[in-house]
N, C-alpha and C positions, 0 to 999 in steps of 0.2 A: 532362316531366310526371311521371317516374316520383320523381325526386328530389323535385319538390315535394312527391308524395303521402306519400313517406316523409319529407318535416321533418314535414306535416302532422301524421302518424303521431306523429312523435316531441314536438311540442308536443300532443298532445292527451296523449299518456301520462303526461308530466313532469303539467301542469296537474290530472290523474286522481288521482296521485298523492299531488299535493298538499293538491286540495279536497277528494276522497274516498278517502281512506287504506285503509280496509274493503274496499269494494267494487276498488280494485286488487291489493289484496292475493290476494284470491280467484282475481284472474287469474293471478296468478304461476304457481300446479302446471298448468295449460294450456295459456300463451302462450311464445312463445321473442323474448327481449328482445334477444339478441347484442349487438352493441357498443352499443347504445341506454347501455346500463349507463355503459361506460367513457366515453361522452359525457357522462353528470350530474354523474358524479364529477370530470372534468375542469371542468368550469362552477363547479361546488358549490364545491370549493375553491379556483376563482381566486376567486367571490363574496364567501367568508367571509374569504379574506385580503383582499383592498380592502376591505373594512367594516370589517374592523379594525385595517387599516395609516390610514385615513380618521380613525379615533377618535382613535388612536393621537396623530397630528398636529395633529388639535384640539384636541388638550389640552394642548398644549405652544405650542398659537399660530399655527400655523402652515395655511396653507393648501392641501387638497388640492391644487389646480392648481401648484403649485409643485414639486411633487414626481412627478408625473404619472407620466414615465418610469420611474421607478423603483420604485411602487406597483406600476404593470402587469407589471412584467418579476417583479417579486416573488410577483404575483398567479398568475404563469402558472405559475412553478416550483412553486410550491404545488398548484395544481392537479393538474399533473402527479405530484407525491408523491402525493398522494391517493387517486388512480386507482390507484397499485401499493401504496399500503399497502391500500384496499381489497381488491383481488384476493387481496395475502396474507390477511390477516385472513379474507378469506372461507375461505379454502382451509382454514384454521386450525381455523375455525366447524364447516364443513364437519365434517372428520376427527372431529372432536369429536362431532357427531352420530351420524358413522355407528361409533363409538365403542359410545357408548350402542343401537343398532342403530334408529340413524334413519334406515334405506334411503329412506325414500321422499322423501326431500332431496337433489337431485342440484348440483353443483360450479355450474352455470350458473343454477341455481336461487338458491344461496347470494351469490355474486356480485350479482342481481338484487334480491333482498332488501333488502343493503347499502348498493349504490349510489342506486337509487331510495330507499332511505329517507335520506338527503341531499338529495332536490329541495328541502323545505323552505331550505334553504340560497340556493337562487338567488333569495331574497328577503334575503335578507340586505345585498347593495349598497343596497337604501332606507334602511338607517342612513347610507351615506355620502351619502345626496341629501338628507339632513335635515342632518347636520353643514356640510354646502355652501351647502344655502340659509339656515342661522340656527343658528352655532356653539352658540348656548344649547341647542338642544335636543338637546345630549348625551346628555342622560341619558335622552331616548326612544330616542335611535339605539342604547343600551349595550341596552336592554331589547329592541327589535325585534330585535339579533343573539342576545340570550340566549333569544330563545322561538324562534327557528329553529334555536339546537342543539336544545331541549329537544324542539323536535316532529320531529325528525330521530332525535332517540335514541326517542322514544316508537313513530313509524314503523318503527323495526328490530322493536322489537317483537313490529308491526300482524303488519308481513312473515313477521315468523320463528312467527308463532304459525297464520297460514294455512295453513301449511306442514309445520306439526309438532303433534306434540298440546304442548297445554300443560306436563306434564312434560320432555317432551322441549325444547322449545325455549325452556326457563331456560338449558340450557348454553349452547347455540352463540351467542343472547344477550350471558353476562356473559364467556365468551370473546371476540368479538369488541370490546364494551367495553373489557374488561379490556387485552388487546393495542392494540387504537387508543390508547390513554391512553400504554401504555410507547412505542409507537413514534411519538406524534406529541408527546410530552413538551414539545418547545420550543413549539411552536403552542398548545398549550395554556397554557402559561405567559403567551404572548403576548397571549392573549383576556384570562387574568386578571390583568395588568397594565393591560390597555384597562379592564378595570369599576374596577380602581381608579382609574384618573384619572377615570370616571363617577362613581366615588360612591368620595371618600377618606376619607367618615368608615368604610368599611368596614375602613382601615385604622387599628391603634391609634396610640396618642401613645408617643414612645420616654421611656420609667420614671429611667433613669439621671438623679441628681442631676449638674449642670451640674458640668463644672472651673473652681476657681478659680487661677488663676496668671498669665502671662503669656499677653497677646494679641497673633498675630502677624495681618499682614495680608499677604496676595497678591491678584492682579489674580484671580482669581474667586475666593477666597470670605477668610473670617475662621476664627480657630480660637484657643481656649486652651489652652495646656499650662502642666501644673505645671512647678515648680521644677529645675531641671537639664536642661530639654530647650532646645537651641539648633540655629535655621536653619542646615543643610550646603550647600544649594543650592536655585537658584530658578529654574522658568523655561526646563530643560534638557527634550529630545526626549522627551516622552511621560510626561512628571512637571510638576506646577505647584511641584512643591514637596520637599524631604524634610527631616527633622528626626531628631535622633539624645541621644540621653540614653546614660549608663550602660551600661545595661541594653535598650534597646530602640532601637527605629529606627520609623521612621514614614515609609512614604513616600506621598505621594499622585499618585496615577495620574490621568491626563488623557486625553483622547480627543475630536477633533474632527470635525465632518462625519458625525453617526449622530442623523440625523431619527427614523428610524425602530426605532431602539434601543428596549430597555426596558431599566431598571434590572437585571433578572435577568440578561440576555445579556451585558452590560458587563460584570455581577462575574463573569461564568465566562471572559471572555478576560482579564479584569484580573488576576484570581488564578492564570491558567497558571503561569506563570514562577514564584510562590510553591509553590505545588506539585508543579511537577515535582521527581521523583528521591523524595519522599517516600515513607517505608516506613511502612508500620501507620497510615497515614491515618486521619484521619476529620474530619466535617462536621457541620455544623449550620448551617442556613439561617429565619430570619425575616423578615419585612418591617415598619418600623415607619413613623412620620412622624417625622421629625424637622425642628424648625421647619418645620414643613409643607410639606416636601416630601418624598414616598413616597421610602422611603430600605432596599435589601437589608441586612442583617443578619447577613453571614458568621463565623463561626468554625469555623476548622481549624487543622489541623496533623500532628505525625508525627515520624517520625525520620529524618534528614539525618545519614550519616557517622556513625552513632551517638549526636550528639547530639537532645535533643528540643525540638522547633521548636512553637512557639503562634503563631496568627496568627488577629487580628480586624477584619474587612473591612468600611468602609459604603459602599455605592456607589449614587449616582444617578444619573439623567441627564432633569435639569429641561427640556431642550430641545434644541438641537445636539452639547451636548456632555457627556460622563460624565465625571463625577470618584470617586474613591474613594478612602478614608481607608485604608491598609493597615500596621496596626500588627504589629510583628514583634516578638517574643521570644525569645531563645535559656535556653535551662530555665532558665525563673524559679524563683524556688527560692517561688514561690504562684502558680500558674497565675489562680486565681479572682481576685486580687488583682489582675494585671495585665489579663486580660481586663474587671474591672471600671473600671479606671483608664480603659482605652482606649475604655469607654461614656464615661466623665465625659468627656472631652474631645470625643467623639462629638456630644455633648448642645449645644456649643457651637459646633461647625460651621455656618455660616450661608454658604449660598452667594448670592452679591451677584447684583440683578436682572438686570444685564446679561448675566451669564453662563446665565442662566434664557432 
């Protein structure tokens, strides 16, 4: 009896929480929530990863139910993240108040805050019960997960302004903010990858003037390169493809069996091996369409052995599998030039449906 009265307990707090934000708030400097907390945040975050590992897969074609296992085991590891970058961030929040001499905010209070301002979240999996019963209605399930972060962040808030006076509880606020952004960086990328396969006109059309030269073909996609560049190899472990001019090299990176990939994740394991040992590094990242598919937009490079090294990266991953264009330089004697060259050929890249 006594466990029922305590799930009781703990569905009516979650649902309080939810419908009446204000009025739990208020409970917060009163009530003592204990692990109540670390159980939302574990829920919250397996929630919002199945909603958007769900998306994720309907936009590529693919069927929830298919992927099932691996959705859930993903769901759960997330969750579990959640619940400890919670705690830290709270902790963070915390110090930061008592900082500014917000005593009257105690560490169990801040954690509580937090994590119940996430119940919004455990509505989140109804985006994955709309993409299940009628793939079309994508673009409500993208919307239903985007207004359960938004009143999840609007709930920190509720929380943190019950608790603090208003001056006061700006900090602890954009601290916590601020820190859940640096430490959940891939998740968050991962959400706005899902809105773009919801809505890809939010991404632009890629600008570069098409190459004209020779058209090569391989088993997933098509490409033009100018003049002097010739096929080295096809078809070898973890490349569709490479191509070598002069002056440059061109390899394209492959990758099979990554349902649940985004474009972003693929070019940060596809470009390790380029960038390791680089000294005086640096990056620049965009996302474009090309031939209409949502397509990362890398440039880097550095110094290697003391020479200086360019490199321009496009990587997708239209469905099971990632490919990516990774154009290499050894000191061009016009960095712009050659980075520009490696758009026009970019511009031409058509990956074939079946590979989709």
């Amino acid at each position: 009896m006594e466990s029922t009265g305590e799930l009781a307990w703990f569905r009516a707090e979650v649902v309080r929480s939810i419908l009446h934000p204000f009025e739990f708030a208020r409970s917060l400097a009163r009530e003592h929530f204990g692990l109540a907390g670390v159980l939302v945040a574990l829920i919250a975050g397996a929630a919002l990863a199945f909603a958007v590992d769900a998306m994720i897969l309907t936009s590529k074609g693919f069927a929830l139910f298919d992927f099932l296992p691996q959705v859930l085991i993903d769901s759960g590891f997330l969750g579990i993240r959640l619940a400890v970058t919670v705690a830290g961030v709270a902790t963070v929040g915390y110090y930061a108040a008592r900082l500014l001499r917000g005593r009257d905010l105690t560490l169990d209070q801040a954690f509580t805050a937090f994590s119940f301002a996430l119940s919004p979240l455990l509505l989140a999996p109804i985006a994955a019960l709309l993409v299940v019963l009628a793939p079309d209605l994508l673009p409500i399930a993208g919307a239903v997960a985007g207004l359960a972060v938004i009143r999840s962040i609007l709930g920190l808030a509720i929380n943190l302004r019950a608790l603090l006076p208003s001056v006061l509880a700006v900090v602890p606020f954009v601290v916590m903010l601020v820190t859940s952004t640096l430490v959940m960086q891939d998740q968050i990328s991962r959400f706005r990858f899902a809105g773009y396969a919801v809505a890809p006109q939010l991404v632009g059309e890629f600008a570069a003037k098409p190459m004209t030269g020779t058209a090569f073909e391989a088993a997933d996609f098509t490409i033009t390169l100018p003049p002097g560049w010739k096929n080295v190899t096809s078809g070898t472990q973890g490349e569709a493809a490479r191509y070598e001019s002069d002056l440059a090299e061109l390899k394209v990176a492959r990758a099979g069996g990554v349902p649940l990939a985004t474009a972003d994740s693929y070019a940060d394991s596809a470009s390790l091996a380029e960038r390791q040992g680089l000294q005086n590094g640096w990056r620049e990242r965009t996302v474009v369409r090309i031939n209409g598919v949502v397509t990362v937009d890398d440039q880097y490079g550095g110094t290697y052995q003391g020479r200086r090294m360019v490199y321009r990266q496009f990587t997708a991953v239209p469905q099971t599998r990632g490919l990516a264009l990774i154009f290499h330089y050894i000191e061009p004697p016009d960095e712009q030039a050659a980075l520009s060259e490696a758009a026009s050929v970019a511009a031409t890249w058509r990956i074939r449906q079946e590979s989709r």
